[in-house]
N, C-alpha and C positions, 0 to 999 in steps of 0.2 A: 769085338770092341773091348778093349780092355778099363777100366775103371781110372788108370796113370794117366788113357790118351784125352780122357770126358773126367774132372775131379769134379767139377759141379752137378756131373748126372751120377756118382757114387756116392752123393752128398742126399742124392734125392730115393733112390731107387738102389735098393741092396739085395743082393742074391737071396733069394728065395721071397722075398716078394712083403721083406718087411717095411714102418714106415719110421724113417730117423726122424729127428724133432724136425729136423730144417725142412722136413717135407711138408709136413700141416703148415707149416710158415707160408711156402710157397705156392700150395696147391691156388688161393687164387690166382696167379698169376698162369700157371700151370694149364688150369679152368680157361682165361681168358685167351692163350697160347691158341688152344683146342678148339675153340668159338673163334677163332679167325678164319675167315674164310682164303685169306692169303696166303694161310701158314703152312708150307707143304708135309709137314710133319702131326699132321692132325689126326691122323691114325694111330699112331707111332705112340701119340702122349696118351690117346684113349685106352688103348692094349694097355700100357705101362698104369694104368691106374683099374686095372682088373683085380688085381689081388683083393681078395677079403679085407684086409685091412683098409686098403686106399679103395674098395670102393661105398663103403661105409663115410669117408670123406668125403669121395665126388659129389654121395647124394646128397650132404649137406651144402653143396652149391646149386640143389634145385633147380632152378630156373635156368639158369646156363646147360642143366643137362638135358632139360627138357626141348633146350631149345637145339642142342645139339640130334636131339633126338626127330628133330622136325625139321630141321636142313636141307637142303637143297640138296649136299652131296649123299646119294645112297653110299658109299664107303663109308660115309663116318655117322651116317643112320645106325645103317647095319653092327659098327664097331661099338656106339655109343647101348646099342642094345644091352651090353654086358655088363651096363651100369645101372640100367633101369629096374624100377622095383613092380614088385606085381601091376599095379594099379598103372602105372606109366605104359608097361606092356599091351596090359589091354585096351590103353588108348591108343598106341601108334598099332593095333592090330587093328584097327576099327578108320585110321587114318592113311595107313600106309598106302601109296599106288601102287611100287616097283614090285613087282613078284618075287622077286630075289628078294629084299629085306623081308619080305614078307614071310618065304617060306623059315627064313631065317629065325623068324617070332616065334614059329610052331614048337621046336624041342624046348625052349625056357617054358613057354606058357603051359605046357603038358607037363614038366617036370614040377615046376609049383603048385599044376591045382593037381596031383598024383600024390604031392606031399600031402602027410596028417597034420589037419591043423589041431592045434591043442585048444580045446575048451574051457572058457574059463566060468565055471558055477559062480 
């Protein structure tokens, strides 16, 4: 897909995974897009908001991700995991049914609690 055939998604999402001003504009709308259970494109906007950058954003829409994270579809269970923060992990580890999302929680939550946390005196 080239950026000339989508202007409005090179408007949003720029190669290498930075965030343009118009994107913090839009992310609620973005957010809401993702929360549609209609919208066949709901993985698609999940992925697209992985970067370090936008997912520091997403988390700032909380509750939309949480609830993304507690949906009905395991695809965008599984997808929205990449935007959850420690504390959200361990509760959809503690809620999830599908063994597939499930096993899917194991390498984040091993990678975080493997990290050093720094102490603060």
């Amino acid at each position: 897909m080239a950026a000339t055939d989508y202007p409005l998604y090179s408007c949003l999402f720029v190669p290498g995974g930075g965030l343009p001003s118009a994107a913090a504009a839009a992310l609620p709308f973005l957010t809401a897009l993702a929360c549609d259970p209609d919208n066949g494109a709901r993985v698609t906007l999940i992925e697209r908001g992985t970067h370090d950058t936008w997912r520091e954003e997403w988390r700032r829409q909380g509750d939309k991700v949480t609830a993304l994270l507690a949906g009905p579809a395991s695809s965008v269970r599984r997808t929205a995991l990449l935007l959850a923060d420690d504390d959200a992990l361990l509760e959809r580890w503690h809620a999830e049914t599908d063994p597939a999302v499930s096993l899917t929680l194991l390498p984040p939550i091993a990678r975080r609690r493997a990290a050093p946390r720094v102490q603060h005196l």
